[in-house]
N, C-alpha and C positions, 0 to 999 in steps of 0.2 A: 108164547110164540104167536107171531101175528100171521094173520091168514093172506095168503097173496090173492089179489082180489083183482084179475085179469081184465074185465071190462072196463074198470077205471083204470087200469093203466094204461092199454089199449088205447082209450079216448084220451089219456094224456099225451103221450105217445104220438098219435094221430094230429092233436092240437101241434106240438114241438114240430113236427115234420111241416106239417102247412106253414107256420110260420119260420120253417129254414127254409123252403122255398119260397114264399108272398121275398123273405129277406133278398134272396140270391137274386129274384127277377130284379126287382127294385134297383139292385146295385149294376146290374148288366150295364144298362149304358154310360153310366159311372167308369168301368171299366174299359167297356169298349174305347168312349173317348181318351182314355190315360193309351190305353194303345196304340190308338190314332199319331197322338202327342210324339210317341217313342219311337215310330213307324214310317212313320209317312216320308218322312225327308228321304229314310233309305229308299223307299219302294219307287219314289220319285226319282232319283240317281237311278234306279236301277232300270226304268221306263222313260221318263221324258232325258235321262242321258244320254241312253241307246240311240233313242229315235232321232236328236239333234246329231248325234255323228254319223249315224246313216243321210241323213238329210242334207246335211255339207258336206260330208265326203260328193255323195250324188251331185248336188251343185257346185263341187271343183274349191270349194274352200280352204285356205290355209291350216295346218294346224295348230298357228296360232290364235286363230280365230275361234278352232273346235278346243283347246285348253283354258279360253276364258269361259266360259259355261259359268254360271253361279245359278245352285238352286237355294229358295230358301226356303221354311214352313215356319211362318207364322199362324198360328191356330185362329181359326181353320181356313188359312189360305197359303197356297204354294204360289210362288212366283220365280222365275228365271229369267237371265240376262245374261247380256256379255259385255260385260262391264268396265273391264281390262282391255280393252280392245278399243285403244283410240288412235288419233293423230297427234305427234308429236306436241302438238298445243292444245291438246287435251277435247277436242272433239269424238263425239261419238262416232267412228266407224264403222261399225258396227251397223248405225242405224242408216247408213250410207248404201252398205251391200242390201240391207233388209228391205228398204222404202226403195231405193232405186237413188240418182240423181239426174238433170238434166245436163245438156251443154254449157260447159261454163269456162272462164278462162283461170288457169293458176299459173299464176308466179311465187319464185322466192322471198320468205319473208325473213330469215337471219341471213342468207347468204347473198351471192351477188346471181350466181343460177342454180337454177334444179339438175340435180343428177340421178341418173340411174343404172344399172346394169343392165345390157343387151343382151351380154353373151359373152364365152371366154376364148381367147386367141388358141390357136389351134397349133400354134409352136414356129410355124414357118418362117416368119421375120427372127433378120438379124438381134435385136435389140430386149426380145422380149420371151419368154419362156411358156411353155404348150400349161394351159388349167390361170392364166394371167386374166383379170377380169377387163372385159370393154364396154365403157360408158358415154353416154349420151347426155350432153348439156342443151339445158333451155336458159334462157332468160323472162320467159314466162312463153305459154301459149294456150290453145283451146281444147280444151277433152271432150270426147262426146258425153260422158257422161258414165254411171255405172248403171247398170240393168239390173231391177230389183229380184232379189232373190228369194225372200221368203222366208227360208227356214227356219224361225221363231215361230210363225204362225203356222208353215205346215208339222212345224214339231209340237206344236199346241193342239191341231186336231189331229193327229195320229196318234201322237201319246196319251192324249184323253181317255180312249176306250182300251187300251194298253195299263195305265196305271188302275183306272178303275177296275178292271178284269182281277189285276194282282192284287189289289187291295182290297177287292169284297171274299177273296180267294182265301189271304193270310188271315186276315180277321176271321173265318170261320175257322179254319186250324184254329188260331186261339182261342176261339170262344168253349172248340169241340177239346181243346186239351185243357181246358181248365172247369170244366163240366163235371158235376159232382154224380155219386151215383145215382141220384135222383132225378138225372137228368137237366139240371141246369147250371 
């Protein structure tokens, strides 16, 4: 029978342990970045999305507008837009309400003039039924312009320390639920 010979196993023991943890650090940010990877796009929806429909709703924005949203995370960079959100000839609109524009004049370019809804007939005339739309014809004229709004940009600085908050926050949840006993 062989003698159990404590001190050397002990220091073996001791060796195995240091080297599961030198292991375990080593792979941390290994880790953390596959996290990141698997993560971030939500935490971003769930922060810079809030923030852009708080911020157009407040600047009176359609919800057409607040439904184009697009986030995306390409590692390690997030980016959003509203992409969907053009004019019928496929200009960005979007960057219309964002930048502002000046005075300028539009005319019809498939039709013979511009139309739009004012308002709906209220039922009183002969001819016509109360909830009927009433519209206004141009042949072209001069807009003042649209008045820049923002919301991209102030959804970029508000949401910035928003998504970082939530995301230094999750990342430690995970790092403390995947924590061995040894503490790493």
């Amino acid at each position: 029978m062989e003698a159990v010979n404590f001190a050397r196993d002990k220091k073996r023991l001791n060796f195995n342990v240091d080297k599961f943890v030198e292991m375990r650090l080593e792979s941390l940010p290994t880790r953390i970045d596959e996290w990141i990877r698997k993560n971030a796009k939500k935490i971003a929806d769930d922060t810079y999305g809030l923030v852009f429909i708080e911020e157009s709703k407040f600047k009176g924005m359609s919800d057409r507008y607040i439904d184009s949203l697009v986030i995306q995370y390409r590692h390690p960079n997030i980016t959003f837009n509203v992409k969907s959100y053009q004019t019928e000839d496929g200009k960005p609109l979007w960057k219309f309400f964002e930048y502002g524009t000046k005075k300028h004049m539009i005319r019809p370019k498939f039709k013979k003039a511009l139309r739009w809804k004012t308002g709906e007939v209220s039922g009183i005339a002969e001819n016509v039924t109360a909830g009927d739309p009433i519209y206004a014809f141009s042949k072209g004229h001069e807009v003042s312009g649209i008045k820049a709004r923002g919301v991209i940009l102030r959804t970029k600085r508000r949401g910035y320390k928003t998504f970082k908050r939530k995301m230094i926050r999750e990342m430690q949840k995970f790092v403390d639920s995947t924590k061995t006993k040894v503490g790493v």
